[in-house]
C-alpha positions, 0 to 999 in steps of 0.5 A: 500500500505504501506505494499507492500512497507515494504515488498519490503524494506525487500526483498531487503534488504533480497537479501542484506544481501545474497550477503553479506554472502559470504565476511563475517566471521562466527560469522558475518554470523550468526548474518545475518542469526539471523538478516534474520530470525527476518526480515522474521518473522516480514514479515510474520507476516505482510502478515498475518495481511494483510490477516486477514484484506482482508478476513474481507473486503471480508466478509463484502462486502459479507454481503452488497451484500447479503442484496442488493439482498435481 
């Protein structure tokens, strides 16, 4: 569940960062766009990782499935 919820701290603050850019100037607009692209690739990365590990529980419940009805 953590990373539902880091994910959501992230839209937010995302959406945040957003209606920000227009009361902004633009070398501050372009520090959020740099500052929104770090933050989309760390949740990026953290849906993969969460993928990752979904599809090895899958894989293993699979297995055990198998050897029951075996």
């Amino acid at each position: 569940m953590q990373e539902w919820d880091h994910g959501d701290e992230l839209s937010r603050y995302l959406q945040w960062l957003e209606e920000e850019k227009g009361n902004t100037n633009n070398k501050e607009y372009y520090s959020s766009c740099n500052e929104i692209d770090k933050l989309a690739d760390m949740f990026i990365a953290n849906c993969h990782e969460k993928f990752r590990l979904e599809k090895q529980e899958s894989y293993r419940r699979f297995q055990e499935m198998l050897a029951r009805s075996a």
